[in-house]
C-alpha positions as CSV (number, residue, x, y, z in Angstrom):
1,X,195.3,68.2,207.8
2,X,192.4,69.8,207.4
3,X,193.6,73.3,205.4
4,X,195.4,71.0,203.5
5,X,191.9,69.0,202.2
6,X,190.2,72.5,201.4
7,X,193.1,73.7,199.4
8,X,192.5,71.2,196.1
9,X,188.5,72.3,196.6
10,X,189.1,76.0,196.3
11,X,191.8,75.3,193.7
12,X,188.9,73.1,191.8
13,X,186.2,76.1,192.5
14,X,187.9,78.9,191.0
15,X,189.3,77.1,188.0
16,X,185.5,75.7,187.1
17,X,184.3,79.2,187.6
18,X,186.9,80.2,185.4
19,X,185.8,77.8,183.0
20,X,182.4,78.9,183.4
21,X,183.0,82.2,182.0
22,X,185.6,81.0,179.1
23,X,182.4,79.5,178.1
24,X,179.9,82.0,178.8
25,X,182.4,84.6,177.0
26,X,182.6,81.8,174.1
27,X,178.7,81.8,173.0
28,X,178.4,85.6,173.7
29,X,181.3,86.6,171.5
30,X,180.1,83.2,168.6
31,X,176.0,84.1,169.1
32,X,174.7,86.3,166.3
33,X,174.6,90.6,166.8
34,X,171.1,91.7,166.4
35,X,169.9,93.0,163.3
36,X,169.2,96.8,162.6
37,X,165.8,97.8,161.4
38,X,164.0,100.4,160.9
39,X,160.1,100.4,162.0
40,X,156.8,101.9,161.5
41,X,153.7,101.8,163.3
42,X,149.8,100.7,161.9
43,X,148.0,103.2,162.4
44,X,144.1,104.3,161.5
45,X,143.4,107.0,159.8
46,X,142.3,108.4,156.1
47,X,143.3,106.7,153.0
48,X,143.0,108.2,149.6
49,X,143.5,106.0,146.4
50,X,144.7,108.0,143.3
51,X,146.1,107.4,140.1
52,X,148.5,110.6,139.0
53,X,149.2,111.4,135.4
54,X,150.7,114.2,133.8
55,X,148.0,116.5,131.2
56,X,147.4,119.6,129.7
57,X,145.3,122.4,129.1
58,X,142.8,123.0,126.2
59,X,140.6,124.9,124.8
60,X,137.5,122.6,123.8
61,X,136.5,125.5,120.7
62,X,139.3,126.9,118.7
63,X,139.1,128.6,115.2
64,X,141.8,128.9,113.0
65,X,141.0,132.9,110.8
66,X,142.4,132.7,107.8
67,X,142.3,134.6,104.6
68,X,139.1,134.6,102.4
69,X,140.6,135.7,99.3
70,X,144.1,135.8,98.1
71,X,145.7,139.1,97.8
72,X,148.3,141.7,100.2
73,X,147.6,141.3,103.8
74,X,148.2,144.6,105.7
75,X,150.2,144.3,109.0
76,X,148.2,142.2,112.1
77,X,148.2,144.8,115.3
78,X,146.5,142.5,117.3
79,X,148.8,140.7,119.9
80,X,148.4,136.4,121.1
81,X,146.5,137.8,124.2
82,X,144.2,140.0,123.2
83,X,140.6,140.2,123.9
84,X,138.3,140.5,121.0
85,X,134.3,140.8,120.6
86,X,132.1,139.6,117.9
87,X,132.3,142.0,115.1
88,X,135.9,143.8,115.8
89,X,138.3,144.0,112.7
90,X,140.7,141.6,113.1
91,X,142.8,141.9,109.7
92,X,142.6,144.0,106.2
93,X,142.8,141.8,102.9
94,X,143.5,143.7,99.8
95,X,142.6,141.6,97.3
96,X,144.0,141.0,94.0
97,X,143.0,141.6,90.8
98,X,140.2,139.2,89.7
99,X,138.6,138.2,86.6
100,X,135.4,137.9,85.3
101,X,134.1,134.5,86.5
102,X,133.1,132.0,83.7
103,X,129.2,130.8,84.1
104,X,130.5,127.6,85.5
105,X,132.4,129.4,88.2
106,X,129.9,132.1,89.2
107,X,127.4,128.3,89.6
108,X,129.6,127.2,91.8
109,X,130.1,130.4,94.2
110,X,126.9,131.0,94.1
111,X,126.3,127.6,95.5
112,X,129.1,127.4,98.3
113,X,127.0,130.4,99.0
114,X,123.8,128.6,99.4
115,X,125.3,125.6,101.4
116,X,127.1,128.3,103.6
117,X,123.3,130.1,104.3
118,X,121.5,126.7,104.5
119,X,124.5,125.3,107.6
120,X,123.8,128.5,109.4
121,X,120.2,128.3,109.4
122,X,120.5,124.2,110.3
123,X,123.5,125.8,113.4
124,X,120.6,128.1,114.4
125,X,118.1,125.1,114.8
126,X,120.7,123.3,116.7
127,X,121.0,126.7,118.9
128,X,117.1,126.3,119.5
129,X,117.3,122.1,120.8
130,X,120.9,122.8,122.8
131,X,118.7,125.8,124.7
132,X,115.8,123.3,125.3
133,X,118.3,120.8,126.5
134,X,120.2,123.3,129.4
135,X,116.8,124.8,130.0
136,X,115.9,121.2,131.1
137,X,119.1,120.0,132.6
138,X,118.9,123.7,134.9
139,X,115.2,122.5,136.0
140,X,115.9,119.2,137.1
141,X,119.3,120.1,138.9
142,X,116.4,123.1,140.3
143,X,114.5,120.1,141.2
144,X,117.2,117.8,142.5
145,X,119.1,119.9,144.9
146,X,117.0,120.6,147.7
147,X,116.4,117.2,147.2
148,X,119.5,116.1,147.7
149,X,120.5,118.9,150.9
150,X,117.0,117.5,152.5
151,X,118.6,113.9,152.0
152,X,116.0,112.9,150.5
153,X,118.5,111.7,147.3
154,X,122.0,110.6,147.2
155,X,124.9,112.5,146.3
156,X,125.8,111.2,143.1
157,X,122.2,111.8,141.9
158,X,123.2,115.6,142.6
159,X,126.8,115.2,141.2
160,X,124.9,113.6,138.2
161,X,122.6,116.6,137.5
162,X,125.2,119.2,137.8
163,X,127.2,117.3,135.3
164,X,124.7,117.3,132.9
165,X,123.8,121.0,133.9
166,X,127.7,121.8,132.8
167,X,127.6,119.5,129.7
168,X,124.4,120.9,128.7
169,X,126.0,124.9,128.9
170,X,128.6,123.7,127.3
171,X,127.2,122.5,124.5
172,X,124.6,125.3,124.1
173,X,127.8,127.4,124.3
174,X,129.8,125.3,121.5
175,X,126.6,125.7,118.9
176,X,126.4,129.3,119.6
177,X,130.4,129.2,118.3
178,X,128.9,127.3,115.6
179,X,126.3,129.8,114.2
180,X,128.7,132.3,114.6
181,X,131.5,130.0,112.3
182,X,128.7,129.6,110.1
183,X,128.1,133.2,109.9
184,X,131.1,134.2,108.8
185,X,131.3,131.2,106.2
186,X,128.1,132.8,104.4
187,X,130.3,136.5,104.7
188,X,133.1,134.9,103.7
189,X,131.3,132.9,100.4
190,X,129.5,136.6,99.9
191,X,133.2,138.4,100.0
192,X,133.8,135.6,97.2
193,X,131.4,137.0,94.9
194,X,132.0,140.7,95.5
195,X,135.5,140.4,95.0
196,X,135.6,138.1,91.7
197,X,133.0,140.3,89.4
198,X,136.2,141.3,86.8
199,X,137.2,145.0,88.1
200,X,139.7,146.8,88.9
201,X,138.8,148.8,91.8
202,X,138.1,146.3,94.5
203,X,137.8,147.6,98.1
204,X,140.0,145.8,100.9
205,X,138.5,143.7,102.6
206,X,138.4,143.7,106.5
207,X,137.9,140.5,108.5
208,X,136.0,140.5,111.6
209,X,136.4,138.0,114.4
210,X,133.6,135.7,114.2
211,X,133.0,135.6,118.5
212,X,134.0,137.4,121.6
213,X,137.0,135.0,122.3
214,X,141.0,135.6,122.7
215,X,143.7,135.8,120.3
216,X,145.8,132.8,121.3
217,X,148.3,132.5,118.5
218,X,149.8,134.7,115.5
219,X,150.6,132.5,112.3
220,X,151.0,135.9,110.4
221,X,152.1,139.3,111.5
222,X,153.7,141.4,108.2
223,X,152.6,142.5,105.8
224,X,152.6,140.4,102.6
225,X,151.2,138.6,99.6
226,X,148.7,135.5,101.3
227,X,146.6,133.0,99.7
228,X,143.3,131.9,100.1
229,X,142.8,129.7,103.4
230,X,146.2,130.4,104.6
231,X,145.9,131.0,108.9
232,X,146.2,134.3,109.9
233,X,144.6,133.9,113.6
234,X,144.2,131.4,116.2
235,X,141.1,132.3,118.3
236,X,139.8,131.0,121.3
237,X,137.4,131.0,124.0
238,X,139.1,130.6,127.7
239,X,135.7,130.2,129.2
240,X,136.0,126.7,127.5
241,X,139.2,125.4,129.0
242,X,139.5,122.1,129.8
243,X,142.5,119.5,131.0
244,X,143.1,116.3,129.0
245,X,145.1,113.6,130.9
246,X,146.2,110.4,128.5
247,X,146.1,107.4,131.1
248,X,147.1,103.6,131.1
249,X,143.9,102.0,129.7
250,X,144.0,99.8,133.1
251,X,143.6,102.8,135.3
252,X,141.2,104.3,132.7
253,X,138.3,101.5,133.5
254,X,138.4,102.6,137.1
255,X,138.1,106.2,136.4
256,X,134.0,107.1,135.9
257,X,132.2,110.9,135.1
258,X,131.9,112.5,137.7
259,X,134.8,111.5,139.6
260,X,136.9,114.4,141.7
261,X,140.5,115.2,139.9
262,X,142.9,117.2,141.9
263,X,145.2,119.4,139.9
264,X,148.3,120.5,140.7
265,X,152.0,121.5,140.1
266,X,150.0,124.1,137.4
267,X,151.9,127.4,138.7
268,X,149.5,128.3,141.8
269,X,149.8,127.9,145.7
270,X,146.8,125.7,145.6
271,X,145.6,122.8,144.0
272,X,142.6,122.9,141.6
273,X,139.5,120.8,142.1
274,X,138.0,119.5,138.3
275,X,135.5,116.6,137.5
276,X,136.1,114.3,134.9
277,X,133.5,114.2,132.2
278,X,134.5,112.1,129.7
279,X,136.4,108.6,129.1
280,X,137.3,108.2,125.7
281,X,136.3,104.9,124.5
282,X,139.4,104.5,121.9
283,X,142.8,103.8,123.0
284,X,146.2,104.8,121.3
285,X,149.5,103.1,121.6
286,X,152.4,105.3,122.6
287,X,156.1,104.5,123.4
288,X,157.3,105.3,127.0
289,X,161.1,107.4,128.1
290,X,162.0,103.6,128.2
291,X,160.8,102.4,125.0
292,X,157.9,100.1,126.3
293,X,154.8,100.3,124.2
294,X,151.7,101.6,126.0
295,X,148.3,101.3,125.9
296,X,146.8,104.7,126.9
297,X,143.3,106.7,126.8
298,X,142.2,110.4,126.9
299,X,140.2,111.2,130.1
300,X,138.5,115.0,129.7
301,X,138.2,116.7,133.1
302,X,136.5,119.7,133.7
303,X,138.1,122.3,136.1
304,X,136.7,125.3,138.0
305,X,137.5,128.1,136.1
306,X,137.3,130.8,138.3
307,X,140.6,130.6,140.2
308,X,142.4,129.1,137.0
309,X,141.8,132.2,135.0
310,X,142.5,134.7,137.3
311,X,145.7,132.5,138.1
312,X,146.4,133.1,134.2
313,X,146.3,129.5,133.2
314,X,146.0,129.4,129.5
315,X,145.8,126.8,126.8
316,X,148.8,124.0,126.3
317,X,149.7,124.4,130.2
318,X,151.3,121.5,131.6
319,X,149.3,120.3,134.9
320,X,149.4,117.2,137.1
321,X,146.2,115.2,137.7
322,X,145.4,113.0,140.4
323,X,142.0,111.0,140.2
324,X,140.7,110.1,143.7
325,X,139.0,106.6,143.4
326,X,138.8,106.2,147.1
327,X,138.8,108.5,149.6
328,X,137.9,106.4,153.0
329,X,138.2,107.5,157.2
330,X,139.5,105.3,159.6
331,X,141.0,102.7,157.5
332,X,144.0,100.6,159.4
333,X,147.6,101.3,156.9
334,X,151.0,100.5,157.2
335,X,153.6,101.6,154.7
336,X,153.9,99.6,151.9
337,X,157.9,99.1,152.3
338,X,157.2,96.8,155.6
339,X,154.9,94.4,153.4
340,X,156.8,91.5,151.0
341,X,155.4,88.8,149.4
342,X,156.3,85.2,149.1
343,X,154.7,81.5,148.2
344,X,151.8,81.9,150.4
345,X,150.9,85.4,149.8
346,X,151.3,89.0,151.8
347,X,153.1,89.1,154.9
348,X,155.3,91.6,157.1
349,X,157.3,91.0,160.0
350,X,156.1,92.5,163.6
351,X,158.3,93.1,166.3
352,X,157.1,91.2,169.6
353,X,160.0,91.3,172.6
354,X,162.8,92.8,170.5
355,X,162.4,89.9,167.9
356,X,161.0,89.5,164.5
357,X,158.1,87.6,164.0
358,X,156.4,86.6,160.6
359,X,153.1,88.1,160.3
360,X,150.3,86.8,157.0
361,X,148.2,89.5,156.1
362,X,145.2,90.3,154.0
363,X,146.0,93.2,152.3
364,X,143.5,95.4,150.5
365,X,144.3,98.7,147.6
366,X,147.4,100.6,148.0
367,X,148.0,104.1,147.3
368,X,151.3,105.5,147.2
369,X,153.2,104.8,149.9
370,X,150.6,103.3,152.3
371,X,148.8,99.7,152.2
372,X,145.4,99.0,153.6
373,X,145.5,95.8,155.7
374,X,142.0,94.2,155.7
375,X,143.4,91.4,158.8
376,X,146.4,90.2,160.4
377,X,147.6,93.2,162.4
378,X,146.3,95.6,165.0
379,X,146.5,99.8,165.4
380,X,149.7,100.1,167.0
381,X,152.1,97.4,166.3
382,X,155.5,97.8,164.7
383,X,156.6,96.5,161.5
384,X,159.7,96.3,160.1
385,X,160.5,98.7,157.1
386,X,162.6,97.2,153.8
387,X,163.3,93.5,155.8
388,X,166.0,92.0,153.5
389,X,167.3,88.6,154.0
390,X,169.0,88.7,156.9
391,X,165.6,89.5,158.9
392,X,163.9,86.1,159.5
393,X,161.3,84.8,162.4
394,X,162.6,84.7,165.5
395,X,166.2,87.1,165.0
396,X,167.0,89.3,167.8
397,X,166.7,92.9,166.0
398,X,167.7,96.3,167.5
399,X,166.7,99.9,166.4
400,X,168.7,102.1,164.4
């Protein structure tokens, strides 16, 4: 009787255990998969803010040598390239046939050549205040750099009078240009009167290049009739070169003088190092690839010539600039893909015992690919990259 009462029980155990795992097998197979995620670490470490445009290169003095007189211009030898110094013939003019000039006429060359004499003496006076200006701007830099290595002054006071050591060369260097443009004006309005006194036997007339510079372009090579004024040769100096970077007028009231510039993607293995010196203060409108109107400004840097020049960079070269407005150590980052942004500001989600968990943050700039967070998270945790809709507080997640 008593193998016959266990029987039921046992019959009663095994079919509730079975029960048990038609059930368990039930919400295993119905409960929802974990979701795959990719993840990143917060980490410390440096963080560099830039704003990246595409420029050129320039040269900041130019002169366009064209023909004084009309008349047949023999063939041009020299080649875009070439160096030239002050004084080397650079073209032969032979001029036409002129005629005797009326009284009227003669006045008025005889005037062009008075104003051409009186700019160059008023270039030559500028010559005299520009070398009073760089003599001063090389005393205090003189004056502020052991200052500044004792630290005794501030960086930027340094960076400051080096700027203004450069600017002040370069502008003694650009009004030097300018007497010697001047100078050849006055040659050029004497050539005027030589060659218009009514004779027949004229001598031709060589042109001489104004500066030492380089011959950067060729507007006229054979030989041929040419007019008056008409370009013959571009000259220029490469000591002048400089890179010109249009901007988006927002990022252009965060650049300041003075500022680092990295340059690269120019042609060389490394990048160059330049320092803006000016910020245009006139914007121009120009239509992006996409046809949205832009606001945009010119931001001047100046680059070190050295390793440019010997690298061959030239005028009209396409470069890359990237203006460092922050360059910080020890700043706490995540990548910028892991942070989103909904009614109640930043946020990211962290993973905390293989689940998602909604994290607020305070985030500060961004640069690139990376975000500074100013609170909310600690080196070392892992966020979740690209969280799309399926990812939510709480969700089982698995990596891929």
């Amino acid at each position: 009787m008593k193998k016959l009462a266990n029987k039921p029980t046992r019959r009663l155990l095994w079919l509730a255990a079975l029960g048990l795992v038609i059930v368990a097998g039930l919400v295993l197979g119905f409960r929802e998969p974990p979701a795959l995620v990719d993840t990143a670490e917060a980490q410390r470490g440096s963080f560099r803010v830039l704003v990246e445009e595409e420029g050129r290169t320039r040269l900041a003095d130019r002169y366009d040598v064209s023909a004084p007189v009309s008349g047949h211009l023999s063939r041009v030898r020299l080649e875009p390239g070439d160096h030239v110094e002050r004084g080397d013939p650079l073209f032969i003019v032979h001029p036409l046939y002129a005629a005797p000039l009326d009284a009227r006429s003669r006045a008025q060359a005889e005037a062009s050549l008075g104003r051409a004499e009186a700019m160059l003496a008023a270039t030559r006076s500028y010559v005299e205040a520009e070398e009073a200006r760089a003599e001063l701007a090389r005393k205090e830099l003189e004056r502020v750099r052991p200052l500044a290595q004792a630290g005794h002054l501030s960086a930027d006071l340094l960076d400051r009078a080096e700027t203004e050591a450069r600017r002040a060369d370069a502008a003694l260097r650009s009004t030097r240009f300018a007497v010697d443009v001047a100078r050849h004006e006055r040659d050029n309005a004497r050539a005027t009167l030589a060659v218009t006194g009514g004779t027949d036997d004229v001598a031709p007339l060589t042109v001489n290049a104004p500066l030492d510079a380089t011959v950067l372009r060729r507007p006229r090579q054979s030989e041929g009739a040419v007019q008056a004024g008409e370009p013959v040769l571009v000259l220029g100096d490469l000591n002048s070169l400089e890179v010109e970077v249009d901007v988006l007028s927002r990022d252009a009231v965060r650049i300041r003088p003075g500022m680092p510039v990295l340059l690269s993607r120019w042609g060389g293995d490394d990048d160059l190092v330049g320092t803006v010196r000016r910020v245009e203060p006139a914007g121009f409108t120009r239509v992006s690839a996409l046809g949205v109107e832009e606001q945009r400004v010119w931001v001047l840097v100046d680059i070190d010539l050295e390793p440019a020049l010997a690298a061959g960079l030239g005028d009209g070269y396409r470069v890359e600039a990237a203006f460092v407005l922050r360059d910080s150590d020890d700043i706490l980052q995540i990548p910028v893909s892991a942070v989103f942004r909904d009614d109640q500001g930043w946020a990211t989600y962290v993973v905390e015992q293989g689940r998602a968990s909604l994290r607020r943050l305070e985030i500060g700039e961004r640069s690139g690919l990376r975000a500074e967070v100013l609170d909310g998270l600690t080196a070392g945790e892992q966020v979740i990259l690209h969280p799309g809709q399926d990812i939510r507080s709480g969700r089982r997640i698995r990596l891929r």
